[in-house]
N, C-alpha and C positions, 0 to 999 in steps of 0.2 A: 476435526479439521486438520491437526497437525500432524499425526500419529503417521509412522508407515509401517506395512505390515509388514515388510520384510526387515531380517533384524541388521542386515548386511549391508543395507540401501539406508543412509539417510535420508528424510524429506526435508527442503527445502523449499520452505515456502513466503512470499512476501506478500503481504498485504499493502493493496494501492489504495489508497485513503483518497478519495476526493475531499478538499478541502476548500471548494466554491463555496459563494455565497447562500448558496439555497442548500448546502448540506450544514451550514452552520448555524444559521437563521433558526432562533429561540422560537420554540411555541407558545402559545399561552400558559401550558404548564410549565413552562421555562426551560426545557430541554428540546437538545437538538437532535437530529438523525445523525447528525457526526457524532455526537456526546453518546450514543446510543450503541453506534458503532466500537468506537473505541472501549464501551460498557465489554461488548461481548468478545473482543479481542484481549482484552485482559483475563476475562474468565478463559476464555481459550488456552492462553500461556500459563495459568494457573494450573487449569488441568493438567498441562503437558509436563510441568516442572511435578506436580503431585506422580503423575505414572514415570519419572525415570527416562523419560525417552529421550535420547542423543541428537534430537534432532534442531534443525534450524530454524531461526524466527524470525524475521525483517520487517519494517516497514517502511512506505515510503507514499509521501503525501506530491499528491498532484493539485495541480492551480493553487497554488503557492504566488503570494504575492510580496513578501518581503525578504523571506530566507529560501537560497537556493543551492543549497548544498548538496551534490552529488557529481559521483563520479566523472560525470562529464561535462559539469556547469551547466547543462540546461536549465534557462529559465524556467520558472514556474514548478519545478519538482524539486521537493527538498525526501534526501535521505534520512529520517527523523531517527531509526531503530537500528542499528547496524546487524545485519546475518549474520545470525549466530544463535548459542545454544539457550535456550530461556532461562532467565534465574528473575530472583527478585529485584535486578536493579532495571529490567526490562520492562518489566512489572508494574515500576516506581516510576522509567521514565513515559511510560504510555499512562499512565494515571494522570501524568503534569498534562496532557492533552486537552483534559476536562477541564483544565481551567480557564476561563476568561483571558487572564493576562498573556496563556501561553498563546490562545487563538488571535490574540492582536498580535502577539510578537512575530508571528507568520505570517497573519493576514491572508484574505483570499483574495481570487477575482472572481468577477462576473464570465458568468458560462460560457461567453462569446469569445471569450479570451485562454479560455484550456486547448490543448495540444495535448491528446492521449500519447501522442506517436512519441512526444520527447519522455512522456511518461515511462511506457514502456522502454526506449531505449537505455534509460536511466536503470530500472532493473535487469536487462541484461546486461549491464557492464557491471552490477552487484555483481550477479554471478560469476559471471568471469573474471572477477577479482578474487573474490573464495576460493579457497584451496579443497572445494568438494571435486572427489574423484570419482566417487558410486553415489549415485543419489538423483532422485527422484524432483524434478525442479516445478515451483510453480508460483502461480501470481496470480491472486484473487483481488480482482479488482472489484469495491464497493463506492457506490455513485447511487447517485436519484436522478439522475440527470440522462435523460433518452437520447442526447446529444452530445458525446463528450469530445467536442473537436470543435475549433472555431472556426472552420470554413471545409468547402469540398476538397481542399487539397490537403485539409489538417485532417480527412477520413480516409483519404485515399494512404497517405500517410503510414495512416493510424494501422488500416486492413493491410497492407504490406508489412509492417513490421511483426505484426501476430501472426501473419504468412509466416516470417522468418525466424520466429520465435517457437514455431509450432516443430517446423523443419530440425532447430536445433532440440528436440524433446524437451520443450520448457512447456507447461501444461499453463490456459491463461483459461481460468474461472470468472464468470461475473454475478456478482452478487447485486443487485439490483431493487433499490428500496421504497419503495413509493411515498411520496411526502405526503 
């Protein structure tokens, strides 16, 4: 997922964490499709720190209801992983994710109430704050949620900023989970 084959080109890549209610919401066996998530996101950065590769790591949680820290104060998106190169403290701080206390400390919203567009704006100005010159940019966004905008202006939004984001070679994945 992270790897780039060119040895010249960095990849740059953030992960968008939906952080609503229905990707936190405990199953019977007591895990969640976020807890699951964030599971293969750490093996990810494990791998990548195991092969040596120079490349970048971010994350960045959407429908955030308590903490909203990024670069542009948009509500509801918090910067949780700063871009950059994996090691083990990245590792350490995406593992605090799984825990209970850390998912109150953030808290979500209800679905009705996410903004993809402030989402993604929130990651282009990551990038644009990084000092990558050659590199390959991208935003994999993972959600369960077939609706991630709280009304038709928050999609219209939403489809113009991935317009603008396409335009600038920032490459947007959707990873897509079924609950």
């Amino acid at each position: 997922i992270i790897e780039s084959t060119d040895t010249k080109t960095k990849d740059a890549l953030i992960f968008l964490l939906d952080i609503s209610q229905s990707m936190v919401m405990k199953s019977e066996e007591g895990s969640s499709i976020f807890d699951t998530c964030v599971q293969a996101i750490v093996q990810a950065l494990k791998n990548s720190i195991i092969s040596g590769g120079n490349n970048m790591v971010g994350a960045c949680l959407y429908g955030t209801k308590n903490l909203h820290d990024n670069p542009l104060n948009l509500r509801n998106v918090h910067s949780y992983l700063k871009l950059d190169e994996p090691a083990a403290k990245s590792v350490r701080e995406l593992e605090k994710l799984r825990t209970i206390s850390e998912i109150n400390k953030i808290g979500s919203v209800e679905e009705s109430k996410i903004e993809l567009d402030s989402a993604l704006w929130a990651c282009s100005s990551i990038f644009n704050q990084s000092e990558l010159k050659k590199s390959r940019k991208r935003i994999m966004i993972i959600t369960c949620n077939d609706r991630p905008y709280a009304d038709p202006s928050s999609r219209a939004r939403a489809i113009q900023k991935a317009k603008d984001l396409r335009d600038l070679d920032i490459q947007i994945s959707l990873l897509r989970i079924n609950k």
